[in-house]
Short mmCIF file of the C-alpha atoms (twelve columns), coordinates in Angstrom:
data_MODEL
# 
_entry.id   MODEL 
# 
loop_
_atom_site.group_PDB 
_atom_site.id 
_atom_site.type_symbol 
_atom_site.label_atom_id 
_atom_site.label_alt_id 
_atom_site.label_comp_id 
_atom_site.label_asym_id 
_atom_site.label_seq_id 
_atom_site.Cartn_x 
_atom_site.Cartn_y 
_atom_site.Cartn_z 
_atom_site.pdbx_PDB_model_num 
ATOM 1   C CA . UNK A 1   194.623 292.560 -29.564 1 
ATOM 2   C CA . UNK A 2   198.097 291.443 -29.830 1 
ATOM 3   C CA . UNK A 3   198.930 288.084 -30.890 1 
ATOM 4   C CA . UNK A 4   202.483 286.188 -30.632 1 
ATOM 5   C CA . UNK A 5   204.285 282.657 -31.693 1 
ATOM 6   C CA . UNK A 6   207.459 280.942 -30.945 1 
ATOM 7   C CA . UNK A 7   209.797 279.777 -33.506 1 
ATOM 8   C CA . UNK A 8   213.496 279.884 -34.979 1 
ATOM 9   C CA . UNK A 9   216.155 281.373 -32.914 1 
ATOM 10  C CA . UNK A 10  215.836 284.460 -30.801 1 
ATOM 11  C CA . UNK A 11  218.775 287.301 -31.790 1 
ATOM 12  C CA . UNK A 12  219.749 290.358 -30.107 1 
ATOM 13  C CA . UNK A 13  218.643 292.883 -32.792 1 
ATOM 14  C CA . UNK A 14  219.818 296.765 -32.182 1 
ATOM 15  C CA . UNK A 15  215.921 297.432 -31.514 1 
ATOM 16  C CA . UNK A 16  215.281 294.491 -28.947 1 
ATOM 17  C CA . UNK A 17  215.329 290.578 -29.245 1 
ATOM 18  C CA . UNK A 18  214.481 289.287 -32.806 1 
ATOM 19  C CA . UNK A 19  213.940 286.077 -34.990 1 
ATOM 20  C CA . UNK A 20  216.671 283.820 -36.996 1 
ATOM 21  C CA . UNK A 21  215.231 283.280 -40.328 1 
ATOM 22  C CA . UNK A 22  217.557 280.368 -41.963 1 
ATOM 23  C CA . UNK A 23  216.050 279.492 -44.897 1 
ATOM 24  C CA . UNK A 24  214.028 277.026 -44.062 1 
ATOM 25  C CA . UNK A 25  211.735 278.318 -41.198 1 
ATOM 26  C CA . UNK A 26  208.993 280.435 -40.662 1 
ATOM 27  C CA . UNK A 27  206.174 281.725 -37.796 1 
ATOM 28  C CA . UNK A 28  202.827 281.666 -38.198 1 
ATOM 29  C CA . UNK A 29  200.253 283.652 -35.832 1 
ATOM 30  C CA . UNK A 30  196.699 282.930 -35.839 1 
ATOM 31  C CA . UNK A 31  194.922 286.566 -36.306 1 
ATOM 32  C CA . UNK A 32  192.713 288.494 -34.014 1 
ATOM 33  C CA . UNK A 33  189.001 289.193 -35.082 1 
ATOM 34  C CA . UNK A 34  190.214 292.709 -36.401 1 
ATOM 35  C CA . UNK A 35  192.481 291.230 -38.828 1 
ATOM 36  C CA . UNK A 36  190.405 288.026 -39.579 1 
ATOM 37  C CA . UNK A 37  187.148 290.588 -41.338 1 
ATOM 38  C CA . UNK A 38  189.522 293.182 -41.702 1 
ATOM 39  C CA . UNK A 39  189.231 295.031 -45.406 1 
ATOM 40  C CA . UNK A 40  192.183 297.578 -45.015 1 
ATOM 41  C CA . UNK A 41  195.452 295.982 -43.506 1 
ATOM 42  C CA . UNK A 42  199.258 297.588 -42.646 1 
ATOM 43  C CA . UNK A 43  202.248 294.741 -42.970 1 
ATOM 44  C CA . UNK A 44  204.914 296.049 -40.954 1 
ATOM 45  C CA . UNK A 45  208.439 294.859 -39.956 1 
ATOM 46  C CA . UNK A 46  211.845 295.688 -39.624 1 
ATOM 47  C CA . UNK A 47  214.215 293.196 -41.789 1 
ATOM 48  C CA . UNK A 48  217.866 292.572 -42.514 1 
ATOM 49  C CA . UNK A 49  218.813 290.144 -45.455 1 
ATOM 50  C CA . UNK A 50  221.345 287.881 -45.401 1 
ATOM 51  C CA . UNK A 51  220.957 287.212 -48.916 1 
ATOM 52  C CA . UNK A 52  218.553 287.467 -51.828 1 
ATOM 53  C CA . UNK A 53  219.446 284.100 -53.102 1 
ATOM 54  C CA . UNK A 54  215.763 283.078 -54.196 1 
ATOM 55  C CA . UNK A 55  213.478 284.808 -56.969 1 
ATOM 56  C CA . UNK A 56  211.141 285.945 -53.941 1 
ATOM 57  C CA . UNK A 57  211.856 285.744 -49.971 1 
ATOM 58  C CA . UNK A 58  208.534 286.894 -48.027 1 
ATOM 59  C CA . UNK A 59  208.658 288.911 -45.118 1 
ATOM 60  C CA . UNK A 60  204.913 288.708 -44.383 1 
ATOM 61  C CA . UNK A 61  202.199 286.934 -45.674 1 
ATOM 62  C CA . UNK A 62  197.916 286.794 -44.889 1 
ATOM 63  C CA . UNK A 63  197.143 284.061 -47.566 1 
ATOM 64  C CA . UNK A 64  194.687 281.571 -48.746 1 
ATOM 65  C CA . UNK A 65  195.925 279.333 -51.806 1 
ATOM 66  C CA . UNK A 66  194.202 282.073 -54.506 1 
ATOM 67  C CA . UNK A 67  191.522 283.223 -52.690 1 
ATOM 68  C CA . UNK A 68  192.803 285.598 -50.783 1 
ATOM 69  C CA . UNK A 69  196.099 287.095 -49.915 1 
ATOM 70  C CA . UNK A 70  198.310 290.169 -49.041 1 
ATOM 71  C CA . UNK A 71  202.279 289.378 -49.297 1 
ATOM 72  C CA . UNK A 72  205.239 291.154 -49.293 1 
ATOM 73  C CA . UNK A 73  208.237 289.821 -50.999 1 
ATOM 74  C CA . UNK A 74  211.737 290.536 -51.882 1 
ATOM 75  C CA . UNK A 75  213.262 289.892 -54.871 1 
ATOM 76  C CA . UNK A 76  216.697 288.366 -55.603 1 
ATOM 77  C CA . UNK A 77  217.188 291.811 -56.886 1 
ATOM 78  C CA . UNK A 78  216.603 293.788 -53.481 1 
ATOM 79  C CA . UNK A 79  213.718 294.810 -54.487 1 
ATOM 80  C CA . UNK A 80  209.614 294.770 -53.242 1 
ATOM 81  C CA . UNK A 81  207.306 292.776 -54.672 1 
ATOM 82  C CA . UNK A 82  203.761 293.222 -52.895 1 
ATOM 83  C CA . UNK A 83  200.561 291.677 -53.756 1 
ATOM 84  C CA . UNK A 84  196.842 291.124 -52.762 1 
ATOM 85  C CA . UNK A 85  193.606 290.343 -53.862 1 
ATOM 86  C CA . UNK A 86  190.209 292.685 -53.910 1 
ATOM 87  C CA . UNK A 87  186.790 291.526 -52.888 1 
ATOM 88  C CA . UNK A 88  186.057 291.290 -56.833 1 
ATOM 89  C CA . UNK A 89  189.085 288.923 -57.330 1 
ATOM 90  C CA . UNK A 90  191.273 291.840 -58.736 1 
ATOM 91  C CA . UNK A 91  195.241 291.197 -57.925 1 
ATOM 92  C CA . UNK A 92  196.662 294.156 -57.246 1 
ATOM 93  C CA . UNK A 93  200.457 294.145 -57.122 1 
ATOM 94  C CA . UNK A 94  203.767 296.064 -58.268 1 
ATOM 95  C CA . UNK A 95  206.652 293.706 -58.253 1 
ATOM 96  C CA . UNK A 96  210.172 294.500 -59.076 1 
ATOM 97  C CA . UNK A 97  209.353 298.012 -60.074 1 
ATOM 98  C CA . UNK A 98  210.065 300.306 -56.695 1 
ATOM 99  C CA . UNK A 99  212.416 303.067 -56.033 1 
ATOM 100 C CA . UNK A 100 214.258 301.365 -53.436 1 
ATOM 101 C CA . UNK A 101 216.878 298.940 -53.900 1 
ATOM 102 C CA . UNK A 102 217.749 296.533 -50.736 1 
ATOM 103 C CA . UNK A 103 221.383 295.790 -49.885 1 
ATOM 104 C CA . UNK A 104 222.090 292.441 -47.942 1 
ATOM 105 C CA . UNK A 105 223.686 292.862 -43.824 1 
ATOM 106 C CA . UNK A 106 221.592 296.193 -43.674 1 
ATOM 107 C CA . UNK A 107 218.810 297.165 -41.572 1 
ATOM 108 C CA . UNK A 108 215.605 298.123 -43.082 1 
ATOM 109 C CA . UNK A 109 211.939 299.007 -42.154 1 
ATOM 110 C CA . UNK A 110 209.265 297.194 -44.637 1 
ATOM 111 C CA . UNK A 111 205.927 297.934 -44.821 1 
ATOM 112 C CA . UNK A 112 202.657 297.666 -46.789 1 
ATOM 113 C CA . UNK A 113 199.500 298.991 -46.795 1 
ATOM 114 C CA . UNK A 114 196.015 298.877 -48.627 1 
ATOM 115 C CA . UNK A 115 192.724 300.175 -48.464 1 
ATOM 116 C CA . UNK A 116 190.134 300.783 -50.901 1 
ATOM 117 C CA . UNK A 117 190.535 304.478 -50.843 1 
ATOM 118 C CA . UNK A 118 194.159 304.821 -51.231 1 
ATOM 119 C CA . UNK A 119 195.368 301.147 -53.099 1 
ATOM 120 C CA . UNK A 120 198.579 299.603 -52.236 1 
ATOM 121 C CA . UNK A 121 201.616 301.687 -50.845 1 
ATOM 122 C CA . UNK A 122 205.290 299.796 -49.927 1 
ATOM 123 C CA . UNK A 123 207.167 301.547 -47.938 1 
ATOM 124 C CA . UNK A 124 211.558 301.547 -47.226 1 
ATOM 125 C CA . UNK A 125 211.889 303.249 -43.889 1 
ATOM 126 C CA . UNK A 126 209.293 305.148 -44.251 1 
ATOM 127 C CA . UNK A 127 209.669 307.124 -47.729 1 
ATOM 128 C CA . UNK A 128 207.244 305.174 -50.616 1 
ATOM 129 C CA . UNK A 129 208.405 302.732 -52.769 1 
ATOM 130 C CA . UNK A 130 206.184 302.290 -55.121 1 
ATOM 131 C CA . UNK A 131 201.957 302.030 -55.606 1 
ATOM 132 C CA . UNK A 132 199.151 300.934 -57.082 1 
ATOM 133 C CA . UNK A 133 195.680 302.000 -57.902 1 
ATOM 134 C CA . UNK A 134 193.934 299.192 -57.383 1 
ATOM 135 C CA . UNK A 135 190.335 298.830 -58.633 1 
ATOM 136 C CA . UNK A 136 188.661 300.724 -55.273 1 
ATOM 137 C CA . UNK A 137 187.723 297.758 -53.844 1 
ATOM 138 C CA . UNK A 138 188.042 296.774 -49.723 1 
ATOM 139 C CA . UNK A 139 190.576 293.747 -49.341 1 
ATOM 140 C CA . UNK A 140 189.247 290.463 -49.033 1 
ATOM 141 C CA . UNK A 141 188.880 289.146 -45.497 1 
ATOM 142 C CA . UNK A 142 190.171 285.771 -44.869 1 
ATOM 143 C CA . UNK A 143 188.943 285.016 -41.639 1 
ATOM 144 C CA . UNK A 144 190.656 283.071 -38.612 1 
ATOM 145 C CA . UNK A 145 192.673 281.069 -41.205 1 
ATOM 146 C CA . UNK A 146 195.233 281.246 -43.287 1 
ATOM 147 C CA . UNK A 147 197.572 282.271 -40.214 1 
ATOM 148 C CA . UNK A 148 199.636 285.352 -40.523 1 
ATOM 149 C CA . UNK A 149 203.285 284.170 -41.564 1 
ATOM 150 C CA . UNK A 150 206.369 285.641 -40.560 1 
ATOM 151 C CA . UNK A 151 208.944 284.748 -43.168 1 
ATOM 152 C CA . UNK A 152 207.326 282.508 -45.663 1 
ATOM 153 C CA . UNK A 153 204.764 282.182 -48.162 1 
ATOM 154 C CA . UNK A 154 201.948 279.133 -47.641 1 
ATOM 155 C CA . UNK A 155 200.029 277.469 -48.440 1 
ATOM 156 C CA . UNK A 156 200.899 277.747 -52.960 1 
ATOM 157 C CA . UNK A 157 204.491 278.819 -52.333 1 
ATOM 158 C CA . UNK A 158 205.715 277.413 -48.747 1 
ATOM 159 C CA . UNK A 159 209.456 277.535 -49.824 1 
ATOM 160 C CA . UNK A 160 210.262 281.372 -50.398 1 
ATOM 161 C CA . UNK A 161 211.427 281.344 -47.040 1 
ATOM 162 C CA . UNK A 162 213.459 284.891 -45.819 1 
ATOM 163 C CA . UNK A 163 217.133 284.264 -44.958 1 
ATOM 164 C CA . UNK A 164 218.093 286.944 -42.325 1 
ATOM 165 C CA . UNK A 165 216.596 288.105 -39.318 1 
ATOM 166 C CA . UNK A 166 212.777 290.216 -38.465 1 
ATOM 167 C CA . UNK A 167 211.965 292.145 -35.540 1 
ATOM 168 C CA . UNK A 168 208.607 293.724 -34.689 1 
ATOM 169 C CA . UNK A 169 206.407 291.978 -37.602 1 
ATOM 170 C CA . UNK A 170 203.318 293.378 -37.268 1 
ATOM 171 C CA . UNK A 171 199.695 293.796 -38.839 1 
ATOM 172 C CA . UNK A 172 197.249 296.243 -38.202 1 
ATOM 173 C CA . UNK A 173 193.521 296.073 -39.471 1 
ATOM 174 C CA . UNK A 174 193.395 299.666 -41.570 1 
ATOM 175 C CA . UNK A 175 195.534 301.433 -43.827 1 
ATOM 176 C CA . UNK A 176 198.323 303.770 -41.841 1 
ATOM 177 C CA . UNK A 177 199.208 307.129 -43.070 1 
ATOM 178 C CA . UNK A 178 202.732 307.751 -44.586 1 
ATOM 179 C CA . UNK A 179 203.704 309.969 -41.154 1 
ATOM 180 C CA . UNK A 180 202.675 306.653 -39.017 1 
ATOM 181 C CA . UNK A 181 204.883 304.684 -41.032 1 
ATOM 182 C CA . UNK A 182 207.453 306.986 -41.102 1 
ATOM 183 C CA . UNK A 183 207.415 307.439 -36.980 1 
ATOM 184 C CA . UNK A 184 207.643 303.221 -36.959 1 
ATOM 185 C CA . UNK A 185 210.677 303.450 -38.891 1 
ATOM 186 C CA . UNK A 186 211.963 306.376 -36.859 1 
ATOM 187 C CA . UNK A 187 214.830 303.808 -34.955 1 
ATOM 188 C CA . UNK A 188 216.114 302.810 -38.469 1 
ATOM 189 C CA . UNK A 189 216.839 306.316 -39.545 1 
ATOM 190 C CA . UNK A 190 218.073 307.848 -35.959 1 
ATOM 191 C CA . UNK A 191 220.608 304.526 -35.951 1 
ATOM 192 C CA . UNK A 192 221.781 305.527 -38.791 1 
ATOM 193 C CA . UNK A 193 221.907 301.368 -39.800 1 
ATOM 194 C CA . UNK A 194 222.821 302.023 -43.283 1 
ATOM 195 C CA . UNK A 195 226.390 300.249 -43.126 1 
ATOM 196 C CA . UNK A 196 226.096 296.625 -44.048 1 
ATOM 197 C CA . UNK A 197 227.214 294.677 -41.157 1 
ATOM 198 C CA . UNK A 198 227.669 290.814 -40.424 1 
ATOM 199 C CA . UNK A 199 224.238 289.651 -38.723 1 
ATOM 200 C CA . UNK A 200 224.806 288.694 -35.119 1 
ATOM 201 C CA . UNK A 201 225.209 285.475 -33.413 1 
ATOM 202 C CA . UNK A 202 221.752 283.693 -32.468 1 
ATOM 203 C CA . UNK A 203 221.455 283.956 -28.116 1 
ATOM 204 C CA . UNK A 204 220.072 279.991 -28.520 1 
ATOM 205 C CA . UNK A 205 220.071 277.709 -31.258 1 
ATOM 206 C CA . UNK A 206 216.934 276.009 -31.371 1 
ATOM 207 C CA . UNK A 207 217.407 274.842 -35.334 1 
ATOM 208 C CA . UNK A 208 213.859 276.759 -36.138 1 
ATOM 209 C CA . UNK A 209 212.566 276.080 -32.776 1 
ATOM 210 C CA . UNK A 210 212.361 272.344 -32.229 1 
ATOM 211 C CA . UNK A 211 215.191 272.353 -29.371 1 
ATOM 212 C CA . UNK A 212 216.733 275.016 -27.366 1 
ATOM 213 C CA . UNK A 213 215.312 278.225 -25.863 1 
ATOM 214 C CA . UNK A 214 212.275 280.028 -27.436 1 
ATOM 215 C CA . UNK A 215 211.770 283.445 -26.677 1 
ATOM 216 C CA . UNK A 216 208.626 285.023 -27.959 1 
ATOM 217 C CA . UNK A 217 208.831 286.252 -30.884 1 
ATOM 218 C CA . UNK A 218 207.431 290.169 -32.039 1 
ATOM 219 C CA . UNK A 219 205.221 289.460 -34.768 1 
ATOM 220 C CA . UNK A 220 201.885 291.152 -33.424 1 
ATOM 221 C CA . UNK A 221 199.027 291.044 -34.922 1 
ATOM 222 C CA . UNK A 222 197.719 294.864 -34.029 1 
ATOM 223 C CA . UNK A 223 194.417 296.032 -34.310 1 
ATOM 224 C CA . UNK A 224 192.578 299.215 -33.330 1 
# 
């Protein structure tokens, strides 16, 4: 099932109506029962930066304080940082270390996946960024809570907040291939959105939500 929140400012994106991220909001989604005792997850979303102005800005996060998590960051340098814990308390990460450097006012599709079988994959518009093995073990489920968090990282670091705007955040409950990936990213390349360009003027300003208009916002929660 699909799930969906309200929050921030609602932006006309080239794909369809996205979310303000202004450095100092975020939305959280409570998961579906897929994703809650899931043990293979996909973090999806397209993404464009205003800046990289903090050591990490996270574009999607499924954590727990240290008990569980799967995040995926960008670093002041443009680059991924993606990390998340095993069922045997192994952290599996690579931070920093990808082939992809991001560029602020561009357009870009993120994504992350892990499963026991294949470890951890990022993704830049659908070519891989960079991997890890992992230790082969399924991810640890987290159940109804933490919340899944568009643009922030609770509950031990609630103020690496994104500055820019997401569209179509999702999370699915198994690992996708590199050609599923690749065909969600498919608007990025046919766009050809590689020009940086000025990010566009919010439709309502709600000042993270708390007045204004609301639209819903796409960060699904997708499960099989």
């Amino acid at each position: 099932g699909n799930d969906s929140a309200s929050g921030g400012d609602s932006v006309a994106t080239p794909y369809g109506v996205g979310r303000v991220f202004g450095g100092s909001n975020d939305v959280s989604v409570t998961p579906s029962a897929a994703i809650q005792g899931a043990g293979a997850l996909t973090l999806s979303a397209f993404v464009m930066f205003n800046s990289f102005g903090l050591s990490y800005q996270t574009v999607l996060s499924r954590a727990a304080s240290t008990d569980g998590f799967f995040d995926l960051h960008v670093k002041s340098s443009g680059q991924l940082a993606i990390y998340v814990k095993e069922t045997d308390g192994t952290t599996t990460f690579y931070d920093g270390t990808g082939a992809h450097t991001l560029s602020a006012g561009v357009w870009y599709h993120l994504s992350a996946t892990y499963s026991a079988a294949t470890g951890l994959v990022g993704y830049v518009n659908g070519v891989v960024d960079g991997t890890a093995a992992g230790g082969g073990n399924a991810l640890l489920a987290l159940g109804a809570s933490p919340a899944f968090t568009v643009g922030n990282n609770p509950p031990l670091f609630g103020s690496r907040y994104i500055n820019g705007v997401v569209f179509d955040a999702r999370c699915y409950s198994y690992a996708l291939e590199q050609s599923q990936i690749a065909d969600i990213a498919e608007p990025t390349i046919a766009a050809q959105l590689f020009a940086p360009q000025t990010i566009p003027v919010p439709v309502s300003a709600g000042g993270g939500g708390a007045s204004g208009t609301s639209a819903t916002t796409n960060a699904n929660d997708t499960s099989s």
